[in-house]
C-alpha positions in Angstrom: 24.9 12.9 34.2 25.0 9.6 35.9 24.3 5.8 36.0 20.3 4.2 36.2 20.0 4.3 39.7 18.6 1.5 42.5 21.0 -1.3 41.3 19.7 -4.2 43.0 21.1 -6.6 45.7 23.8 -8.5 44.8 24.0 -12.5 45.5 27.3 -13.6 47.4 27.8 -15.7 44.0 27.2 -12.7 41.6 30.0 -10.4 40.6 27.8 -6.5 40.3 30.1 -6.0 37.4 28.5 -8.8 35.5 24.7 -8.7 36.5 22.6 -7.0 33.6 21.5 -4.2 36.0 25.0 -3.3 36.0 26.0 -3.7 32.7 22.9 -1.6 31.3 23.2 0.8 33.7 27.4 1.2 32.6 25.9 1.3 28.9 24.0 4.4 29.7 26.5 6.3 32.3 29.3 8.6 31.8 32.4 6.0 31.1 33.3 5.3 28.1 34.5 1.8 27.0 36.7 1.3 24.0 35.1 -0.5 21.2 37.4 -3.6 22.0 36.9 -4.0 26.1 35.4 -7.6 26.9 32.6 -5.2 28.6 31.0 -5.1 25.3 31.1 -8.7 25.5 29.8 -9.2 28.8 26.8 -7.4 27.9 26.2 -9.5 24.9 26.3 -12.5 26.4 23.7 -11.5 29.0 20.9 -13.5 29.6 19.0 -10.1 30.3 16.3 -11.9 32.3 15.8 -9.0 34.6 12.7 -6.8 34.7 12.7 -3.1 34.6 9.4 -0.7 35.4 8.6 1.0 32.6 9.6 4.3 34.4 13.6 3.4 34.8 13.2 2.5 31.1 12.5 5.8 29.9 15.0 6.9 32.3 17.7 4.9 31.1 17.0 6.2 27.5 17.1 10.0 29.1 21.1 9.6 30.6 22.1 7.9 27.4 20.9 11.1 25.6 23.1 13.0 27.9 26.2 10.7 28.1 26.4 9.5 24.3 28.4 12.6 23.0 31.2 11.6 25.3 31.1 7.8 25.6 30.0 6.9 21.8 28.0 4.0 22.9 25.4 3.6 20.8 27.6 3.9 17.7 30.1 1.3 19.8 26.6 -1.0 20.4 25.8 -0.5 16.1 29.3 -1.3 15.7 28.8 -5.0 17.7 25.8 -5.5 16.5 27.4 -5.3 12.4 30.4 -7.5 13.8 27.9 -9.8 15.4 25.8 -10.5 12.4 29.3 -11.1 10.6 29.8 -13.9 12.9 26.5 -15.5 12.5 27.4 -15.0 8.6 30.5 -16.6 8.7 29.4 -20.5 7.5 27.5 -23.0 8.5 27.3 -24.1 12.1 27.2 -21.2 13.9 27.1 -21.3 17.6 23.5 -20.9 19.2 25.7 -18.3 21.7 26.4 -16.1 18.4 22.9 -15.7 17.5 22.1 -14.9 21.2 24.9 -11.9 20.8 23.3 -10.6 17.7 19.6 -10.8 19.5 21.0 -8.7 22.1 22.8 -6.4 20.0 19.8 -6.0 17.8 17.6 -5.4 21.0 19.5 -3.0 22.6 20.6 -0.9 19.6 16.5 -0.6 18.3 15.4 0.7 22.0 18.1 3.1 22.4 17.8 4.2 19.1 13.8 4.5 19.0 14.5 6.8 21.7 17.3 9.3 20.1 15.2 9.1 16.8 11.6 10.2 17.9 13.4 12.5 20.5 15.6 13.9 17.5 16.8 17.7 18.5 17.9 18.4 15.1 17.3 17.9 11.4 20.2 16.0 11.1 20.2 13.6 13.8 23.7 14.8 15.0 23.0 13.6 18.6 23.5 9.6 17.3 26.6 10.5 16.6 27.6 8.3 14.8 31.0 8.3 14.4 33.8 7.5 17.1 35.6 10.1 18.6 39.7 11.0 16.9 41.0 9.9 19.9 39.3 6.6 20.3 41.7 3.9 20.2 40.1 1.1 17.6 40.6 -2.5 16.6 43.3 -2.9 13.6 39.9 -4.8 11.8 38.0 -1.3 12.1 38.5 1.6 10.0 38.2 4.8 11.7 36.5 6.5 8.6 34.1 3.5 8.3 30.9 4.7 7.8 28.8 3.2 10.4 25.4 3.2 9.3 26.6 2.0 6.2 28.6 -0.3 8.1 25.3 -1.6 10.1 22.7 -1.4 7.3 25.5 -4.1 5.2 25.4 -6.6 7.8 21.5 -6.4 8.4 20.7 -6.5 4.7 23.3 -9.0 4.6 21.5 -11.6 7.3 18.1 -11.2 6.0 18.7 -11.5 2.5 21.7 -14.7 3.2 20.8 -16.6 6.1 17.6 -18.7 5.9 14.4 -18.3 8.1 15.3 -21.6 10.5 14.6 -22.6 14.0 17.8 -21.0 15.2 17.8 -17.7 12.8 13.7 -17.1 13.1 13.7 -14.8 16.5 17.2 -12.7 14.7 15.4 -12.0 11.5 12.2 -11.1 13.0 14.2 -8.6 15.9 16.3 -7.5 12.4 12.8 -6.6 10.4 12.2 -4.5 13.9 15.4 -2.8 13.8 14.9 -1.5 10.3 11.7 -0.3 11.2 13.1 1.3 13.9 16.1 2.9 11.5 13.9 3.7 9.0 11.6 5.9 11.4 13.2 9.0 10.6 11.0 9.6 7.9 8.5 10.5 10.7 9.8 13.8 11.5 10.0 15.2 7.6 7.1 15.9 6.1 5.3 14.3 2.9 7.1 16.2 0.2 10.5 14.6 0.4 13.2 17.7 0.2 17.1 18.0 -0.6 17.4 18.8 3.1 15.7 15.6 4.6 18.2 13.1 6.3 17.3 9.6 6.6 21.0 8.2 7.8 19.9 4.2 8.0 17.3 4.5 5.1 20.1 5.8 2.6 22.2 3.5 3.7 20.4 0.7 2.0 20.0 2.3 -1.3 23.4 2.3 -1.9 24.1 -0.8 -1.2 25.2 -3.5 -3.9 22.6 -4.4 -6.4 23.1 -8.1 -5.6 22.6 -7.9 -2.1 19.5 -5.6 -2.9 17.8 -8.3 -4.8 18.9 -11.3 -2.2 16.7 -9.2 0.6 13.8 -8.2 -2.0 13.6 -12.0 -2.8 13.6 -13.4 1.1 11.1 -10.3 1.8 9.3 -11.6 -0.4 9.9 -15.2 0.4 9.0 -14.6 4.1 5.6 -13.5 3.2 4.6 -15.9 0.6 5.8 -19.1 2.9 4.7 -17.4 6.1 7.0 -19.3 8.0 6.2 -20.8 11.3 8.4 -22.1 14.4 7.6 -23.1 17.3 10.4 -21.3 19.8 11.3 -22.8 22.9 12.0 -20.9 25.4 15.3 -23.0 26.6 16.6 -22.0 22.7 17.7 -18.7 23.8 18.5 -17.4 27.6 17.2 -14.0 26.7 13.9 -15.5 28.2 13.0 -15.7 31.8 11.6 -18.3 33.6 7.6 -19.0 33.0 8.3 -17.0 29.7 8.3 -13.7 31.2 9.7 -10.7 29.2 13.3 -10.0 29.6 14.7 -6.7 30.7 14.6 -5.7 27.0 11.7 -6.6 26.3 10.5 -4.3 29.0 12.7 -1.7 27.7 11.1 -2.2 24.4 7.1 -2.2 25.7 8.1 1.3 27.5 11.1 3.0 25.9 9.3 6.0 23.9 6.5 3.9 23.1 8.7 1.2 21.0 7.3 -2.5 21.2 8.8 -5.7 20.8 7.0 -8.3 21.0 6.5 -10.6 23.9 7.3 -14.3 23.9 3.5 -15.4 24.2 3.5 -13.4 20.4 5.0 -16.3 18.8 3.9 -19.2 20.7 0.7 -20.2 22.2 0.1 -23.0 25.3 1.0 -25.8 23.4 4.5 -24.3 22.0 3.2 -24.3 18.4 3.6 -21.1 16.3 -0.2 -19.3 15.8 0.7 -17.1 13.7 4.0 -15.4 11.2 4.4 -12.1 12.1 7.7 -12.7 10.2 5.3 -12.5 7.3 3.9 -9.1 8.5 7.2 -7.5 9.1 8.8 -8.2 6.2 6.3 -7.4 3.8 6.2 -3.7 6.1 9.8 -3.0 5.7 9.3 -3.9 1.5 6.3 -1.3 1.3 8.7 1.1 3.4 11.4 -0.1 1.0 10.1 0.4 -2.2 8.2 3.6 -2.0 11.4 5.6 -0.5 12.5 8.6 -2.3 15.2 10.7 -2.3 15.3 14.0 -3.4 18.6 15.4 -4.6 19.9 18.6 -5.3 21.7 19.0 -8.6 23.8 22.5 -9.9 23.9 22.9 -13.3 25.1 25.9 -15.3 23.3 28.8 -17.2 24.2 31.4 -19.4 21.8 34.2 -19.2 21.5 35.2 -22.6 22.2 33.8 -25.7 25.8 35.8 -25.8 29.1 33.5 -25.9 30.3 36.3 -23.2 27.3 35.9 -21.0 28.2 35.3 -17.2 27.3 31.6 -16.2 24.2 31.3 -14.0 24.1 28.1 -11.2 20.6 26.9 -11.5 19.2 24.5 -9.0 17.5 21.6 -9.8 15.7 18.7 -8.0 15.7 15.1 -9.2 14.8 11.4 -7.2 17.4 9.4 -6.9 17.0 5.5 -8.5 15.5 3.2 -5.9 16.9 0.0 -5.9 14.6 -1.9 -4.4 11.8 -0.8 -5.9 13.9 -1.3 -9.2 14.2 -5.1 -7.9 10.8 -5.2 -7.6 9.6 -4.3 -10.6 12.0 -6.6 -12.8 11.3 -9.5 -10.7 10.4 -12.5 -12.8 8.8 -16.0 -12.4 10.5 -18.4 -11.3 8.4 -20.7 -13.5 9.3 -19.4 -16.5 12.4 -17.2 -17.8 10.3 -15.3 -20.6 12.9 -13.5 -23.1 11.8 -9.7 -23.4 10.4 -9.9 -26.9 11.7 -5.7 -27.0 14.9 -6.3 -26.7 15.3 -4.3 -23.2 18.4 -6.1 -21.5 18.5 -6.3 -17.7 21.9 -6.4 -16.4 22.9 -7.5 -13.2 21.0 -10.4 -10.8 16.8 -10.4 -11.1 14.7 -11.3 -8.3 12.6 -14.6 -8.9 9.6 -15.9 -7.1 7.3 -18.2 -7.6 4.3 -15.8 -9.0 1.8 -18.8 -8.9 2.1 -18.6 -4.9 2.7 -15.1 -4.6 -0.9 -15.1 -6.6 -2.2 -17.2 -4.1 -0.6 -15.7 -1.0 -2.0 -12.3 -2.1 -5.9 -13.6 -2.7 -5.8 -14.9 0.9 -4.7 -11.6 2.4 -6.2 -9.4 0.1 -8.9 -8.1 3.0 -5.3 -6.3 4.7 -4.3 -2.9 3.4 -1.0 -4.0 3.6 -1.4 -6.7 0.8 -3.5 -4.6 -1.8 -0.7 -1.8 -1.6 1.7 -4.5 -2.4 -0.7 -6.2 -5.5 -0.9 -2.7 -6.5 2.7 -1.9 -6.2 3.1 -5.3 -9.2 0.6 -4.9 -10.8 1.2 -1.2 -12.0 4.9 -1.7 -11.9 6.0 -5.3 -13.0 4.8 -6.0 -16.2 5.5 -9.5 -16.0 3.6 -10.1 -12.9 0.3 -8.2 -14.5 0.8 -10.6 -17.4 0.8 -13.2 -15.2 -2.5 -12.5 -13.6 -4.4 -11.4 -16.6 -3.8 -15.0 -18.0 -4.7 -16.8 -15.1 -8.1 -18.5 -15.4 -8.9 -18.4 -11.7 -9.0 -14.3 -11.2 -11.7 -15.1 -9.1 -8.8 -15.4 -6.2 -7.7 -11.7 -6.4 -11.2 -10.7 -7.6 -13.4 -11.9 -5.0 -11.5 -10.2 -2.1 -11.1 -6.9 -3.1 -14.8 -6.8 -4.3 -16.1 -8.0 -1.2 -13.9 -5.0 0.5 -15.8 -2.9 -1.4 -19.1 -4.5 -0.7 -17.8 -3.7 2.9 -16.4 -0.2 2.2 -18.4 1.2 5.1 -16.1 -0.8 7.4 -12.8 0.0 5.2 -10.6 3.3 5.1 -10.9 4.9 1.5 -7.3 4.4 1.0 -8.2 0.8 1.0 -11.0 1.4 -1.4 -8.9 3.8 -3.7 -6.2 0.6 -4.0 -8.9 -1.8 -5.1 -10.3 0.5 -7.4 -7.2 1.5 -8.6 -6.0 -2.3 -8.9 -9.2 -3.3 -10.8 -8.8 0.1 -13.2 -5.5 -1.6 -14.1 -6.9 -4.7 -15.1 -9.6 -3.7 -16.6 -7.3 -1.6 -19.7 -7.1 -5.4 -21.0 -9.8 -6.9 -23.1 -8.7 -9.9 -22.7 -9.5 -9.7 -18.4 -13.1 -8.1 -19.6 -13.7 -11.4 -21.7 -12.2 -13.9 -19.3 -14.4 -12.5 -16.1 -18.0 -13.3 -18.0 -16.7 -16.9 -18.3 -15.8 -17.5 -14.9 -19.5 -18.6 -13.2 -19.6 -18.5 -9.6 -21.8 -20.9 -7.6 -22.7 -18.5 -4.9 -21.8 -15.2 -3.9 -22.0 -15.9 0.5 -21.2 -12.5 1.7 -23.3 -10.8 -0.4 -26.2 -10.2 2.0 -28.7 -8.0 -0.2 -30.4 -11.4 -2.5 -29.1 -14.6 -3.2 -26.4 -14.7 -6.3 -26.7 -18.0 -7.7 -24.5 -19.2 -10.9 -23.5 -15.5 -11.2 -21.0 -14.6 -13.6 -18.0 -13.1 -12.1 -18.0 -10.1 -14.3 -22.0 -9.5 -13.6 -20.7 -9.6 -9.8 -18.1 -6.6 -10.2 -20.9 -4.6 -12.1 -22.8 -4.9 -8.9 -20.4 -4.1 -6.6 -18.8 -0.8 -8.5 -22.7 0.0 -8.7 -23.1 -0.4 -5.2 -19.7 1.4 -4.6 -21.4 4.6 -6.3 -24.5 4.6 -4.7 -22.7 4.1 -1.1 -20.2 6.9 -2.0 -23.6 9.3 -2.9 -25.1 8.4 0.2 -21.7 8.8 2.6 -18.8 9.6 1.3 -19.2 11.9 -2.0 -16.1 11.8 -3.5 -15.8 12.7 -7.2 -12.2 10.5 -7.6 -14.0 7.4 -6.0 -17.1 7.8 -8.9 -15.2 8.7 -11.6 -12.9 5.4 -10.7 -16.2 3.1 -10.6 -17.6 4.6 -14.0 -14.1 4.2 -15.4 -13.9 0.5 -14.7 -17.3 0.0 -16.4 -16.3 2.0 -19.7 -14.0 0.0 -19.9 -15.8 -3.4 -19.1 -19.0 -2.2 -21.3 -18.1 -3.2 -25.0 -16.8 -6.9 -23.8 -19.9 -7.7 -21.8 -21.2 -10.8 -22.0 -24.9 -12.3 -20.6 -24.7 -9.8 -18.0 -27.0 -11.0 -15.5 -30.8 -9.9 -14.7 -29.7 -8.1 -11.6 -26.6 -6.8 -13.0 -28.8 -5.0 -15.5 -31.4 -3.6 -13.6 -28.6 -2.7 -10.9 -27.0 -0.3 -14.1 -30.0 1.5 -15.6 -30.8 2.2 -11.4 -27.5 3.7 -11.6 -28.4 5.9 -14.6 -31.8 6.9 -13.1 -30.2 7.9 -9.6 -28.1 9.9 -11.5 -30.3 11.9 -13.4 -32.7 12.6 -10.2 -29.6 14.1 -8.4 -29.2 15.9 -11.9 -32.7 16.9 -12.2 -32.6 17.6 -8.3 -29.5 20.2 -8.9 -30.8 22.2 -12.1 -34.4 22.6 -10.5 -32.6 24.3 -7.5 -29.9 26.1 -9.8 -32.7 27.7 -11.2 -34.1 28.2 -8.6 -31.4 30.2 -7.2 -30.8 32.1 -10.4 -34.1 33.6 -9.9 -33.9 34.7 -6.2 -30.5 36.1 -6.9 -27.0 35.6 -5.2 -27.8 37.6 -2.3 -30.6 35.7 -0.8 -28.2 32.9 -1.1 -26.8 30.6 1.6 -23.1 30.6 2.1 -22.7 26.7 1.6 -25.3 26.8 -1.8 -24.1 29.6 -4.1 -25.0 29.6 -7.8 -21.2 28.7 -8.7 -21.2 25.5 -6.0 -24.4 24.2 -7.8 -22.8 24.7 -11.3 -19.6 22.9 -10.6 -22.1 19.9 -9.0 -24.5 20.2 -12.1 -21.3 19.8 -14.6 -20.0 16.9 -12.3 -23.1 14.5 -12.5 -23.6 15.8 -16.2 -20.5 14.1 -16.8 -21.3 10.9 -14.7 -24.5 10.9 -16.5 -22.5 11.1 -20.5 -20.1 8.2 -18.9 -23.2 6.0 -17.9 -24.7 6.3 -21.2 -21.6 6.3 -22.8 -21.6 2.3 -20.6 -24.8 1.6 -22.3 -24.3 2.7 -25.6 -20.6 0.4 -25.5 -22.8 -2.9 -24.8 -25.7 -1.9 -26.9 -23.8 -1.2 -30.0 -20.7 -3.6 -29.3 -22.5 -6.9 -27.3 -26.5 -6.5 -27.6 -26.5 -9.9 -29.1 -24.8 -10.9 -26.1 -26.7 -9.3 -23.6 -30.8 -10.3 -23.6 -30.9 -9.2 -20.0 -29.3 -5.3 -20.9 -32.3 -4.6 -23.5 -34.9 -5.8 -21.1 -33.9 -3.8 -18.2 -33.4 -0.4 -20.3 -37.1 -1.7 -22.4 -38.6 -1.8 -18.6 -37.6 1.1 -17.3 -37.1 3.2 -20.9 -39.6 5.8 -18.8 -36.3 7.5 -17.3 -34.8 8.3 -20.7 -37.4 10.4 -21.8 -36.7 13.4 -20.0 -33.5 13.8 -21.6 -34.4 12.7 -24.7 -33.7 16.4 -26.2 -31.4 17.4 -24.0 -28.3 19.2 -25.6 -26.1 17.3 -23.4 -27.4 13.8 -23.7 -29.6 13.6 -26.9 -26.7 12.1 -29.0 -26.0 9.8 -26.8 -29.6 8.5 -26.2 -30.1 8.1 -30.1 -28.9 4.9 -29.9 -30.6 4.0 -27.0 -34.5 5.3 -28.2 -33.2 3.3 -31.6 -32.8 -0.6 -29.6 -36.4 0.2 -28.2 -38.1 1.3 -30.8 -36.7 -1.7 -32.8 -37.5 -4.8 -29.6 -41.1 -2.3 -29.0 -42.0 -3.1 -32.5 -41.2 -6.6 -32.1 -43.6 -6.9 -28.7 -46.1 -5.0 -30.6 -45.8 -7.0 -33.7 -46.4 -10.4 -31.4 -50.1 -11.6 -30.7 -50.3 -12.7 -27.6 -53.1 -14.8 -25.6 -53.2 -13.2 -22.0 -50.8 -11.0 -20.0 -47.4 -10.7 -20.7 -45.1 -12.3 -18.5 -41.3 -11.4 -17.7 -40.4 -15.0 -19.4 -42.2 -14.1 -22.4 -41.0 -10.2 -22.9 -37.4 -12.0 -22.4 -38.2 -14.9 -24.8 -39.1 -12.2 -27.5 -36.3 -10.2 -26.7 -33.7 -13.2 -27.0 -35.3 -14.5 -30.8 -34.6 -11.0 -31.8 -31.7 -10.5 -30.6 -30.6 -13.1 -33.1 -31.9 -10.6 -35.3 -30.4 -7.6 -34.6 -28.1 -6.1 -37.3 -27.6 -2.7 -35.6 -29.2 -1.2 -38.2 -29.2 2.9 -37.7 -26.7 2.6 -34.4 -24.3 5.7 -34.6 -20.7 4.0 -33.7 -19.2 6.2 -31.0 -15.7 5.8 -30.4 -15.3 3.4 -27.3 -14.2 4.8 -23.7 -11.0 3.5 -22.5 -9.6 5.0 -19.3 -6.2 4.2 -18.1 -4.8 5.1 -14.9 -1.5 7.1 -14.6 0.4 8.1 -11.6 1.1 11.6 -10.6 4.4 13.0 -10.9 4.7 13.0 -6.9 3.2 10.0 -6.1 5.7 9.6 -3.0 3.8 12.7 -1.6 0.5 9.8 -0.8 2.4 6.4 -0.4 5.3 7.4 2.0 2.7 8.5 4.5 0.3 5.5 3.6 2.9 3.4 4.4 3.9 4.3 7.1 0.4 4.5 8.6 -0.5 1.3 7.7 2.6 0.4 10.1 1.7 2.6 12.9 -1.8 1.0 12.7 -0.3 -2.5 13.4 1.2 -2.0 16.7 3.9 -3.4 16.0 5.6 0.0 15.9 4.6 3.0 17.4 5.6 6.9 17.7 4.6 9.9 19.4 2.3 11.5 18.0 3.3 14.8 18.5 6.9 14.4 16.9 5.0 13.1 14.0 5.7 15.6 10.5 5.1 13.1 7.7 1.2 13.0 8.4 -1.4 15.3 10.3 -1.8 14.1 13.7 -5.6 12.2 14.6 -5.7 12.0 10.7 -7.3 9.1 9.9 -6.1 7.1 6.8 -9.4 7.4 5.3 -9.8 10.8 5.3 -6.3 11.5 3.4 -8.0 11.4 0.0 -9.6 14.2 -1.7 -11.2 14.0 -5.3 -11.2 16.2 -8.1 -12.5 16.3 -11.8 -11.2 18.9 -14.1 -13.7 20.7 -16.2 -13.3 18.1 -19.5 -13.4 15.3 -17.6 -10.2 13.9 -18.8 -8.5 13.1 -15.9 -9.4 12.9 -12.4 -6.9 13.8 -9.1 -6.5 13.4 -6.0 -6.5 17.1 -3.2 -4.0 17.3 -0.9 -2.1 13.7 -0.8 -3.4 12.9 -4.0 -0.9 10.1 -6.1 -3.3 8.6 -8.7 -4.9 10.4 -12.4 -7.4 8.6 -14.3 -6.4 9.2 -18.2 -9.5 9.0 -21.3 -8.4 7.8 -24.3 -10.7 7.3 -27.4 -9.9 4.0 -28.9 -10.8 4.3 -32.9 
């Protein structure tokens, strides 16, 4: 045991007792101070402007770990830090000096506790301890059974969700967002199956706080990252900061202590002491995600009787359940601020509802839709608030969400699948309304910029999204070949196909591609199927077996029914509609024929061989002077279109897929989350104390696919969280 050695030298006007070398170095030793000395205090108040190598740091974070079980201090720090948000809660003009207590407080107790946290011994973080020794003699304000992460999770909460984000509060609420990060860590060490045995002290804490307060920090969470608020911090606002803005002591303790790091002062301002960026926005929109995607497992006893006798023995039965999350419960009932819609069904929402502004939160979300961060939270309301997907879908300017998360997909190459599996997903969502596949024809867009392969010109925004989930395919068969990823793609345009409307020239040539690279790989696969049948199992190479090829073969026989089943929805239900759809299939009606008898396919081609043998008459009925040109095949094609009774067309029930989430959908998006935060730097942790994900894991590879053998639902392997549902609409 013992004190951070090599004090420095003391000044003939500085006390030791009161330099911060001292007074950190006391925090960490073997004497214990009672929750109510004016030491606790005198460390507050500190301007902490010292320096520390990164080396004493760590070591100060080692003798706490040894001392803590007799002194108590970092409960005794949590303690102060609740009591010192309570001041800066108490009304308005609060003393600059109280916010400059909490800052400490906040500082201190997230490096200490980083440390004891990713250093955890046991499963139960008993080394915190926290909880104050029998003995200890206590304030008459403090209850000795007070729980204290309860205790300090209430007063954070409390300041985030009460106090607003102004040039005094800004640096406490963004150090407070740190701290819950910080407190919230634990759920690196369990792993991705949340269990009746995990312990997540601070995390639990929250959830049972009081619904109103729960909605108050949802709301400025939210609030925080739609206004992204700015201020420019001077450094003379708080002492914490050294002179020529150099990081305090605890800053330094941050930037070393078990990797933990809290950013500098040159984070939040640049040369001219203007803000250049929010990362208030950035944190609080972390701790939501972390929020609202917590589970907790509990274990329930219930009784059994063994048979169906009235004198049978009672059994105990164990059973599992999640525990309600509030926050997430906040999220989803949030409502527009705009407009207090009554709930047509009669559902009654009791208690306080969270209400933003959705028409900012719209636009927020279409400027930072190229971050992970904000497609997990688009997909988050748009799966579950109701009100919020309603919003969008009316909203006549979906280019805003639209064109962001298809040009992520144009770039998928430079995007983790995870971010590709919440676009998709997002756009699946969407596209279950007819009224979204109507309104995205309409919307024209000038020009397309990023879209590098030919120039898109007046280009509707639906005939852009068929080009991009094409494109998505035919990447993912080149690179990635995942089954969930195609079957997603192929979903969305099912669902699009019987709304089309004057899809484009390119759009159309761009789908019957799709269909003929398809059937190649098809063709491709039976050829060598055979091929293997015939030299037998044994002359077989490991990674090419007979049953490998089969499950491939019924895999692309499937993609290839969906892509006619595409075809046949906008030939039967929009021809009229669609000139550019008949002339692409008429031009290149060459790769049909193969499959025209195919037991698989035929039915589905009958309507297909029916539209050209109706427009082929037509051309062949027209006497023409000279060559035909494209103009004039399309000019044909448009007159009878005008025609066109569907005369002979077999009416197939239309495709509708719907996406569904697994039942342990906590299983992918704790771990996503929590990756996405580790990614920022913001907040870091050892990898090798890490149990929630696999270690050098990257996010993109933490998505399997899978297809059962009818094709009515597709999953994800290992941390899979999504299901693609087929319904028949009749």
């Amino acid at each position: 045991m013992g004190a951070v050695p090599s004090t420095p030298r003391w000044s003939s006007e500085v006390r030791p007792q009161d330099t911060a070398e001292y007074l950190i170095g006391t925090f960490v030793g073997e004497k214990s101070f009672p929750l109510a000395s004016d030491y606790w205090q005198k460390l507050l108040e500190l301007p902490l402007n010292l320096q520390w190598p990164a080396q004493r740091v760590l070591q100060a974070c080692e003798v706490l770990a040894q001392n803590n079980y007799y002194t108590r201090h970092l409960a005794k720090i949590l303690i102060h830090l609740a009591w010192c948000l309570q001041e800066c809660l108490s009304g308005s003009g609060v003393p600059p000096s109280s916010y400059l207590k909490a800052i400490n407080a906040t500082y201190i107790s997230s490096v200490f506790l980083k440390y004891y946290i990713e250093n955890a011994k046991t499963d139960n973080f008993e080394e915190l301890c926290l909880f104050l020794d029998e003995n200890e003699a206590v304030p008459s304000n403090f209850s000795r059974d007070q729980n204290i992460q309860n205790l300090v999770m209430h007063g954070v909460l409390s300041f985030i969700g009460k106090v607003d984000v102004s040039q005094h509060a800004s640096l406490l609420h963004h150090e407070l967002l740190n701290f819950m990060l910080v407190a919230m860590s634990t759920q690196l060490l369990s792993g991705p199956s949340p269990g009746p045995k995990d312990i997540h002290p601070f995390i639990d804490a929250a959830m049972v706080q009081e619904s109103s307060l729960v909605v108050l920090v949802v709301h400025k969470l939210l609030a925080n990252y739609i206004t992204r608020p700015r201020f420019a911090l001077n450094a003379a606002s708080y002492d914490i900061f050294s002179e020529g803005n150099q990081p305090g002591v605890l800053q330094r303790v941050g930037s070393a202590a078990a990797s933990f790091v809290l950013l500098p002062f040159s984070y939040f301002v640049n040369s001219s002491g203007k803000a250049s960026r929010s990362p208030l926005a950035y944190s609080s929109l972390h701790v939501l995600l972390i929020l609202i995607h917590y589970r907790k497992c509990v274990l329930a006893t219930v009784k059994d009787r063994s048979d169906d006798s009235a004198t049978s023995d009672l059994l105990l039965r164990e059973n599992t359940y999640f525990s309600e999350n509030p926050f997430c419960k906040a999220l989803e009932n949030a409502r527009d601020i705009e407009f207090d819609r009554v709930d047509i069904e009669g559902n009654a929402h009791s208690g306080p509802l969270v209400r933003v502004p959705f028409a900012s939160l719209f636009d927020t979300l279409g400027m930072c839709l190229a971050d992970e961060t904000a497609a997990l939270l688009l997909y988050s309301l748009v799966h579950g608030n109701s009100d919020f997907l309603e919003y969008v879908l009316v909203r006549t300017d979906l280019d805003t969400l639209l064109m962001p998360m298809l040009e992520t997909l144009y770039n998928a190459s430079k995007r983790t699948s995870n971010q590709i599996y919440m676009v998709l997903i997002i756009l699946l969502i969407l596209s279950q309304d007819s009224s979204f596949n109507a309104s995205i024809h309409k919307l024209i867009l000038p020009s397309v910029p990023w879209y590098q392969e030919r120039l898109l010109h007046q280009t509707s925004l639906g005939s852009l999204m068929v080009i991009i989930l094409i494109r998505t395919v035919k990447y993912n068969l080149s690179k990635l070949r995942d089954v969930y990823l195609h079957t997603n793609c192929l979903a969305i345009l099912a669902n699009m196909a019987p709304h089309v409307h004057r899809l484009s020239a390119y759009a159309s040539q761009r789908l019957i591609s799709l269909f003929d690279m398809l059937s190649r790989k098809y063709t491709k696969l039976a050829e060598l199927k055979n091929d293997k049948m015939h030299i037998g199992n044994g002359e077989s190479r490991g990674d090419n077996l007979p049953e490998d090829m089969s499950t491939e073969l019924h895999i692309y026989t499937d993609f290839l029914r969906i892509v006619l089943e595409i075809l046949n929805g906008i030939l039967t239900y929009a021809l009229p509609r669609n000139p550019e759809v008949v002339y692409a299939t008429m031009h290149r009606q060459e790769v049909f024929l193969p499959f025209k008898n195919h037991p698989r396919f035929n039915e589905l081609l009958e309507n297909i061989f029916n539209v050209l043998d109706f427009f082929n008459s037509r051309m062949d009925a027209q006497s023409m002077d000279g060559e035909w040109s494209v103009e004039k095949v399309l000019q044909v094609i448009i007159i009878n279109c005008r025609s066109w009774r569907g005369e002979g067309m077999k009416m197939f029930p239309q495709l509708h897929f719907t996406y569904e989430q697994e039942s342990h959908p906590e299983e992918f998006f704790i771990p996503y989350v929590w990756q996405l935060v580790l990614s920022r730097r913001i907040f870091s942790f050892n990898p090798s104390n890490l149990n929630l994900f696999p270690v050098g894991l990257p996010a993109e590879d933490s998505y399997g696919g899978e297809v059962d053998d009818n094709n009515q639902n597709s999953e994800l392997n290992g941390h899979h969280a999504v299901q693609i549902a087929l319904s028949e609409v009749r």
